[in-house]
C-alpha positions in Angstrom: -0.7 9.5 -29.3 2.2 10.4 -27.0 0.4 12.9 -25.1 -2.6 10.4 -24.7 0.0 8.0 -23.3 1.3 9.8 -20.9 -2.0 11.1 -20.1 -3.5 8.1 -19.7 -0.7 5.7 -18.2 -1.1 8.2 -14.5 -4.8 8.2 -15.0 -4.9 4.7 -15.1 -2.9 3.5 -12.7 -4.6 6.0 -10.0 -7.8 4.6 -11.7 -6.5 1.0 -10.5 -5.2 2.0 -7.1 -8.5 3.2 -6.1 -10.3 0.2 -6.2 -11.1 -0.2 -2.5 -10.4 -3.9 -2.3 -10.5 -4.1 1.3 -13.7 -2.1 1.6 -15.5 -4.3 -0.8 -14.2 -7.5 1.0 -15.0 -6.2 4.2 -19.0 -4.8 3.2 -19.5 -8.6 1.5 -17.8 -10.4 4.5 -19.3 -8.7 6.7 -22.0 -6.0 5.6 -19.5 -3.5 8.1 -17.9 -0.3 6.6 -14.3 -0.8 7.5 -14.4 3.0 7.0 -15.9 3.0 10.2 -13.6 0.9 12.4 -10.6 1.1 14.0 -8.4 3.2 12.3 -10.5 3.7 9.2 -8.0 2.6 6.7 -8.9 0.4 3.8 -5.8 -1.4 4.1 -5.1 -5.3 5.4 -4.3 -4.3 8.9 -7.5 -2.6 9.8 -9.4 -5.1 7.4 -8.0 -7.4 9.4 -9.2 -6.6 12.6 -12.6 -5.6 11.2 -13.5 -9.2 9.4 -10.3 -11.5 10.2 -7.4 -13.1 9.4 -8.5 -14.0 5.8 -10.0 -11.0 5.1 -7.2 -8.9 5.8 -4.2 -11.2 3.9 -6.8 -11.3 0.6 -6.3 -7.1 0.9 -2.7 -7.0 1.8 -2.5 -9.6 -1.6 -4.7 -7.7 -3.8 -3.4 -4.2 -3.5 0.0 -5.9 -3.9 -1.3 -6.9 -6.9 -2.7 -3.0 -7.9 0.8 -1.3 -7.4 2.4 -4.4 -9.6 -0.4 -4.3 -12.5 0.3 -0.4 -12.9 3.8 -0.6 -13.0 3.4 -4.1 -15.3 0.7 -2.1 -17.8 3.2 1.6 -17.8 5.9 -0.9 -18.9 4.0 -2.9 -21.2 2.7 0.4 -23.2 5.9 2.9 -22.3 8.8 -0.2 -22.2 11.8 2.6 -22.4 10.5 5.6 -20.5 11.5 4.3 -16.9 9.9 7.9 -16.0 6.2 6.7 -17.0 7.0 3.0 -14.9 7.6 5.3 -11.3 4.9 7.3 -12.1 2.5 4.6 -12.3 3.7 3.3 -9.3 3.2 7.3 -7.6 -0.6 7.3 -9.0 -2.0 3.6 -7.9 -0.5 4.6 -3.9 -2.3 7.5 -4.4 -5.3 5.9 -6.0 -4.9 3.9 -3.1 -4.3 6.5 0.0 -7.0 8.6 -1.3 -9.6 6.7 -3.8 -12.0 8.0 -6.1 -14.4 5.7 -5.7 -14.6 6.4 -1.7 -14.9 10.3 -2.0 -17.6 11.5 0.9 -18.4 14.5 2.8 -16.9 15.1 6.6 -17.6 17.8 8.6 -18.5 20.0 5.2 -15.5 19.0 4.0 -14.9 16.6 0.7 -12.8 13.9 1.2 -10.7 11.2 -0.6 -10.2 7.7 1.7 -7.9 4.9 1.6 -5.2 2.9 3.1 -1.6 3.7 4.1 -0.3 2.6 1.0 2.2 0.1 1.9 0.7 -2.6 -0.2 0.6 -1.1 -3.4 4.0 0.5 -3.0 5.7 -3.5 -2.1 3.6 -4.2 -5.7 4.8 -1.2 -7.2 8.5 -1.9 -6.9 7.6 -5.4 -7.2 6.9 -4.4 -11.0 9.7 -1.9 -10.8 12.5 -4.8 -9.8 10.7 -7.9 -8.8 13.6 -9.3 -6.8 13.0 -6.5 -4.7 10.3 -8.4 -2.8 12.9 -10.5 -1.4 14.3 -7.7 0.4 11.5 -5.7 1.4 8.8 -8.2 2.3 10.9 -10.1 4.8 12.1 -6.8 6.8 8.3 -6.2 6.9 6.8 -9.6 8.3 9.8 -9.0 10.8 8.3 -6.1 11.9 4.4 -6.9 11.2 4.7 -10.8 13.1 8.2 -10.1 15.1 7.9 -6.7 16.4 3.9 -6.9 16.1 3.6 -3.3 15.2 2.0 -2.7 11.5 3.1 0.9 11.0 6.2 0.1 12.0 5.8 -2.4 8.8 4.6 0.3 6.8 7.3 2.7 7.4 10.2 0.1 6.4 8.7 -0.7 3.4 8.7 2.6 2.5 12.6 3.4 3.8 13.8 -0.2 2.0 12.2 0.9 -1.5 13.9 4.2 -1.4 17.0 2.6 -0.1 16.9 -0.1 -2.5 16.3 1.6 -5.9 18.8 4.7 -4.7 21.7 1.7 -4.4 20.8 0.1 -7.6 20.7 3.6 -9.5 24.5 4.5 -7.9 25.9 1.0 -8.3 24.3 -1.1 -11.0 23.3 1.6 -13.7 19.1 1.1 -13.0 16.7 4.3 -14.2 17.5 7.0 -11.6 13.8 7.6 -12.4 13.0 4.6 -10.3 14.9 6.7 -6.8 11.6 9.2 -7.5 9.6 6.1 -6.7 11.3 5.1 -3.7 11.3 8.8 -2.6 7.6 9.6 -2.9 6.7 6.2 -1.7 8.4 6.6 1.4 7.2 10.6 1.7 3.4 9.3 1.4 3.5 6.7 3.6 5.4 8.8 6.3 2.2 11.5 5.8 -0.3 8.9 6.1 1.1 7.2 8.9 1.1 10.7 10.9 -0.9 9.7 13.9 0.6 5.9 14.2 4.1 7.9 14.6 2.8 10.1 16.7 1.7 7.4 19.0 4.6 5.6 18.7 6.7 8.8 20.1 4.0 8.3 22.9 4.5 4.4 23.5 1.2 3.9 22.9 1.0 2.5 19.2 -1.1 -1.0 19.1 0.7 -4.0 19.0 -0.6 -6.9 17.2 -1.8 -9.6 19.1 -1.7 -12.8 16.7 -2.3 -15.7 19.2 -5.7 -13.7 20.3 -6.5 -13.6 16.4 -5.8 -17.1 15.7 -7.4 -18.4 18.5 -10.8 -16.1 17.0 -9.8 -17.4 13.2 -10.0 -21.1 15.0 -13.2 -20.6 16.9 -14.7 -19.7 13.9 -13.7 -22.5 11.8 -15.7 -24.7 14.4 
């Protein structure tokens, strides 16, 4: 039964993070496949310029809710093995980043799609230390609606989660499993976020531009 639990716990919290929320909204919005736009991703941002504003916060809020349900259902089956909660948080960002469910062929090649991840990692420690979402998701609307820059977003999440659970692990006694979590988090999404960085080391990384979208969001609510 142990082995089956922490078999299964990974398994299906991957399982969970591959649901390609924003493809599915974006295919029934739209009949598009966001795969196919902009940067490709699966995650609010690019669902958000391919079917709007709505579109892309009802992504951004349901692969929250994928990294918090894994962490939510390791706990609630494993509630003293803090090693089982961060790997459930590990397997649905890479359920996410690279889904099962969106597995195709490029160039010859077999390959696993997704999103960035920095959704289901804000959910994940969100399920890890909910008051951490006080920390982390103000630092990133700074970035995503101050700065305008979304991978800029991304990467702070991942830096503040890392930051955040290595504190509490030195200075008020949480798992030290938990700094694994912050670590990988912020490794993945620095890997996936290769080409935004590399364009930001450029100066040529898109910037938001939200009065152009809410002026589109209002035209279309005419």
């Amino acid at each position: 039964m142990q082995v089956l639990t922490w078999l299964g716990v990974p398994l299906a919290s991957y399982l969970l993070g591959s649901v390609p929320l924003g493809f599915l909204i974006v295919k029934i919005m739209t009949g598009k496949d966001v795969r196919k736009m902009h940067s490709g991703r699966t995650g609010g941002t690019n669902v958000m310029r391919t079917a709007g504003f709505g579109a892309g916060l009802a992504t951004a809020i349901g692969d929250v809710l994928k990294g918090a349900g894994a962490v939510w259902m390791a706990k609630a089956f494993t509630p003293d093995v803090a090693l089982l909660h961060a790997a459930a948080g590990i397997c649905v960002i890479l359920g996410h980043n690279y889904s099962i469910f969106l597995l195709e062929r490029i160039e010859g090649k077999l390959t696993l799609r997704g999103g960035a991840g920095g959704a289901p990692s804000v959910g994940a420690a969100m399920g890890l230390w909910f008051p951490s979402v006080f920390i982390i998701v103000p630092i990133g609307l700074f970035f995503l609606f101050g700065v305008r820059i979304a991978s800029l977003a991304t990467m702070s999440v991942g830096l503040l989660e890392f930051g955040v659970f290595a504190v509490r692990a030195v200075w008020f006694q949480s798992p030290w499993e938990y700094i694994l979590f912050g670590l990988f988090a912020l490794s993945v999404l620095l890997w996936g976020l290769r080409p935004n960085i590399q364009r930001l080391l450029r100066g040529e990384e898109r910037i938001i531009d939200w009065r152009a979208r809410m002026k589109v969001l209002r035209g279309s609510e005419d």
